[in-house]
C-alpha positions in Angstrom: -66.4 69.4 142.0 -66.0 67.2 138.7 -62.8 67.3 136.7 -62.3 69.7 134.6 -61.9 68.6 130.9 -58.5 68.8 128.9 -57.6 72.3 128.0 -56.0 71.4 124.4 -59.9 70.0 124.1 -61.9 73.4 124.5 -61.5 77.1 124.5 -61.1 78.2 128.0 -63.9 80.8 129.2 -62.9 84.6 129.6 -63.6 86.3 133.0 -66.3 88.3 131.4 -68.8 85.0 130.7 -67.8 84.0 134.3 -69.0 87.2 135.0 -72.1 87.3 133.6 -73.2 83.7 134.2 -72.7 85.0 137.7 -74.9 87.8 137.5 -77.3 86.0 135.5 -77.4 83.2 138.5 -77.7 86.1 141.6 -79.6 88.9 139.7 -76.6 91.1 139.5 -75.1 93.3 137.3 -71.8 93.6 136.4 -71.0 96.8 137.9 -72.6 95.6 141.2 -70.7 92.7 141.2 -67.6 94.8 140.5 -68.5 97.4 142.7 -67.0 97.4 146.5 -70.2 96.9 148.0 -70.0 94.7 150.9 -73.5 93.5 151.0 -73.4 89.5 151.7 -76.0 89.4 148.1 -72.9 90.9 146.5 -69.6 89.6 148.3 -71.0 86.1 148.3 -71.0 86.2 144.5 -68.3 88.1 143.8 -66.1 85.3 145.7 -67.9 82.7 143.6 -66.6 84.8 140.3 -63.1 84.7 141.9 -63.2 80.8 142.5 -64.7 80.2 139.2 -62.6 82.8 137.1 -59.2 80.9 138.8 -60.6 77.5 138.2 -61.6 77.8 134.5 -60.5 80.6 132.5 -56.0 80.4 133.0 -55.8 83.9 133.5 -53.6 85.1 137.1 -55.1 85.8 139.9 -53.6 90.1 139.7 -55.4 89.9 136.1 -58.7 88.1 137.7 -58.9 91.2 140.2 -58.0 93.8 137.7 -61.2 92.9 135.7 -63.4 92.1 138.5 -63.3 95.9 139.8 -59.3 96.6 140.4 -58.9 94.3 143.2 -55.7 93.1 143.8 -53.8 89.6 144.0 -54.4 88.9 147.6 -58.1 89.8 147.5 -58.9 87.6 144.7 -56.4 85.1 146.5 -58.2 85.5 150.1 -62.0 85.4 148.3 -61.3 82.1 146.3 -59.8 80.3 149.4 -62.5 80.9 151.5 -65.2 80.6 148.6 -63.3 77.1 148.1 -63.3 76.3 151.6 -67.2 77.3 151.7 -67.5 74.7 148.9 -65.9 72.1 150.8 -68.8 71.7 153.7 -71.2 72.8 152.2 -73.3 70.3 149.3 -76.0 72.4 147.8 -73.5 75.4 147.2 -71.0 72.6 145.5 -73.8 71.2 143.3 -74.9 75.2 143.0 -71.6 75.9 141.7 -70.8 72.8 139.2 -74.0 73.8 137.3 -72.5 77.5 136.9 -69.2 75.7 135.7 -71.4 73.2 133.6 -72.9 76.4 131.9 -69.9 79.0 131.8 -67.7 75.8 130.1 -70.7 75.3 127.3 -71.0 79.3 126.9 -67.6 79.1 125.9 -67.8 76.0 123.7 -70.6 77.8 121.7 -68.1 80.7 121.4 -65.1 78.3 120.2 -66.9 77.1 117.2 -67.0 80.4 115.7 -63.7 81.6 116.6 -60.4 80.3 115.1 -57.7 78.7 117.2 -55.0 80.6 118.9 -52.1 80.1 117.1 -50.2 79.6 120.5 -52.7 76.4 120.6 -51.5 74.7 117.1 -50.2 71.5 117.6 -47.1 72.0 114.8 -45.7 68.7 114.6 -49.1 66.9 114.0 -50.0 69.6 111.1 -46.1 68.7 109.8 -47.0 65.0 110.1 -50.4 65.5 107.9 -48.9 67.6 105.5 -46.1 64.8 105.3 -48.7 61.5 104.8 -51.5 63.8 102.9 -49.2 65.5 100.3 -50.7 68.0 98.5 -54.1 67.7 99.4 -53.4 68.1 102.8 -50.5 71.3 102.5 -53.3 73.0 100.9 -56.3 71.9 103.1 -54.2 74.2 105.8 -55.8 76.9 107.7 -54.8 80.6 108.0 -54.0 80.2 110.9 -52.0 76.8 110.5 -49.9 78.2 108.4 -49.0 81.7 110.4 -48.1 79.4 112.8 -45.5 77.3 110.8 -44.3 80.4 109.5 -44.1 81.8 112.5 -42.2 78.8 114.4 -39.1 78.4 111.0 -39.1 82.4 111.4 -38.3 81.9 114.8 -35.8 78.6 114.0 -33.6 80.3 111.8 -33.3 83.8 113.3 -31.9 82.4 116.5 -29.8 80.2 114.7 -28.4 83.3 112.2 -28.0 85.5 115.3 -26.2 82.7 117.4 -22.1 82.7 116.5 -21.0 79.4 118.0 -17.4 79.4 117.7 -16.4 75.4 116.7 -12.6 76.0 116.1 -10.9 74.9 119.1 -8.9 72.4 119.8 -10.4 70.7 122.7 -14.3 70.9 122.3 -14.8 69.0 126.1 -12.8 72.1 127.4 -14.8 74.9 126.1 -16.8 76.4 129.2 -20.3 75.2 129.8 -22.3 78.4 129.0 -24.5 79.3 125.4 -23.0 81.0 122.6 -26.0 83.3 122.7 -26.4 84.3 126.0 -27.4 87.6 125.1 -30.2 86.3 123.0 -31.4 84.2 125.5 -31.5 87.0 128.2 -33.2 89.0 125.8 -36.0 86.7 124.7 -36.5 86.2 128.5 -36.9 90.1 129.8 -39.3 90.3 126.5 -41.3 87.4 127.4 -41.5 88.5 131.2 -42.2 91.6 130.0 -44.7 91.3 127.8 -46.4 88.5 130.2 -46.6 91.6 132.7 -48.4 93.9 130.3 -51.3 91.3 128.9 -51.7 87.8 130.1 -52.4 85.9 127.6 -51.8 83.0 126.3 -50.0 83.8 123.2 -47.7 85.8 126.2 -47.5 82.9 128.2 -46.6 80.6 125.3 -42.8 83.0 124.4 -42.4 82.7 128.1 -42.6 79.0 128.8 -40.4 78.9 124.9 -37.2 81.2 126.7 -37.6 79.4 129.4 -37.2 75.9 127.7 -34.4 77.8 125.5 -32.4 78.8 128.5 -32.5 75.6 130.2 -31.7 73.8 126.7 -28.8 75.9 126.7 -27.0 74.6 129.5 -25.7 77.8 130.4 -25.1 77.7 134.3 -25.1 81.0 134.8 -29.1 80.7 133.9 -29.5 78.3 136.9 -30.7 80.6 139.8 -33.1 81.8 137.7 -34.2 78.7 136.4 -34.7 77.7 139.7 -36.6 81.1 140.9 -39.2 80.4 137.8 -39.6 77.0 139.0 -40.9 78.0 142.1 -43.2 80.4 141.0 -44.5 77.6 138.9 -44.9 75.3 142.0 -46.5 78.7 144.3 -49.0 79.4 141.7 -52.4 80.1 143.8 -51.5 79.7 147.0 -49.9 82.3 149.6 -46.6 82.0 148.8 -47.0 83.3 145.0 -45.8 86.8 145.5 -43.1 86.3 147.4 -41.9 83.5 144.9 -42.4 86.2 142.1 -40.4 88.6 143.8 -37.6 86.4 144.0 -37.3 85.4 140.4 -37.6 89.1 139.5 -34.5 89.6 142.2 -32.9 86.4 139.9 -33.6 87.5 136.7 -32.0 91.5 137.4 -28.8 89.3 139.0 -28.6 87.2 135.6 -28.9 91.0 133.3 -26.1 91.9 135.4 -24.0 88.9 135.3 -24.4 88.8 132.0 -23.4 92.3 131.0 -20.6 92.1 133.1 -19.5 89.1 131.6 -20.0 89.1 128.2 
């Protein structure tokens, strides 16, 4: 299979046009290839939607089988191994499949140049930089969405910074205890951002959790450290057969961290 292109360089397809290009390919329809028929004319494309739903669109593998006819992670997880391992012996499949990619990836181009960008996918401080070196002409050449984004992001800057009392009056700032003054805030923004990842992944969702994340690790807060370390092994388990198990463990880490924190503080 060929390299994927950058993802900051095209919209990334949805499972439903990796769905249909599927269909369109086999001469299914959707609610066939939904369906839990277990006729090799439908299970042999259904895998192909899992492999090619995993590969291209971003979304998890629970949300993949959720849309794809309420199948759960580990069916979506076993179908796309053994579609991928398929893939890996056998040439006219591979070459099969890269012109499916080839065509889901331009459906979804075709889509992209009607559609405005996320806002999650702004790049801020190059729109900063082009207001700063274009003046005027360039502030108001800003789209919508540009701007709902800057907005958004000083909105952001200055209510954590209004809600976070750092206390500098002491007398010995190097013996101060290593933990952020907003602890609270940080736990807060993480349990939403989990949260809210749980109940739509998106990547709007996925962008506020990725932010706490950063924000709690910034902080230097060590009593954020377990879970840190939890998320980053989710991170590193993503796809493969240890993902649940990994999840489970940072859930375990981040109800430790509520409690420690409500105890503490």
């Amino acid at each position: 299979m060929t390299a994927l292109p950058d993802p900051a360089l095209f919209h990334a397809p949805t499972i439903a046009e990796v769905s249909e290009e599927i269909c369109a390919h086999y001469g299914l329809t959707r609610i066939e290839l939904a369906s839990s028929s277990r006729r090799a004319s439908v299970t042999g494309p259904r895998a192909a939607a899992y492999y090619l739903a995993a590969r291209l669109t971003g979304k998890s593998l629970p949300a993949i089988g959720s849309a794809l006819g309420g199948r759960d992670h580990t069916t979506v997880l076993f179908g796309r191994d053994k579609f991928a391992a398929r893939l890996a012996v056998d040439p006219i499949l591979a070459e099969e499949v890269a012109e499916l990619e080839r065509r889901i990836l331009e459906r979804a181009a075709a889509r992209a140049k009607s559609l405005p960008p996320d806002m999650a996918d702004i790049d801020l401080p190059a729109v900063a930089m082009r207001v700063v070196k274009g003046g005027p002409r360039a502030a108001i050449s800003l789209s919508v969405i540009e701007i709902m984004a800057i907005c958004g992001a000083l909105h952001e800057h200055f209510t954590q910074e209004s809600d976070c009392d750092v206390n500098l009056d002491v007398d010995d700032p190097a013996s101060a205890p290593v933990r952020s003054p907003c602890a609270r805030e940080l736990l807060r923004a993480l349990v939403f951002a989990d949260r809210s990842l749980r109940a739509r992944d998106s990547r709007a969702n996925l962008w506020r959790l990725r932010y706490a994340i950063d924000a709690a690790r910034d902080s230097g807060d060590r009593r954020f450290a377990a879970f840190l370390a939890a998320h980053a092994a989710v991170e590193k388990a993503l796809w493969t057969a240890g993902e649940r198990n990994a999840r489970e463990r940072r859930e375990a880490a981040l109800q430790n961290l509520i409690e420690t924190i409500e105890r503490e503080d």
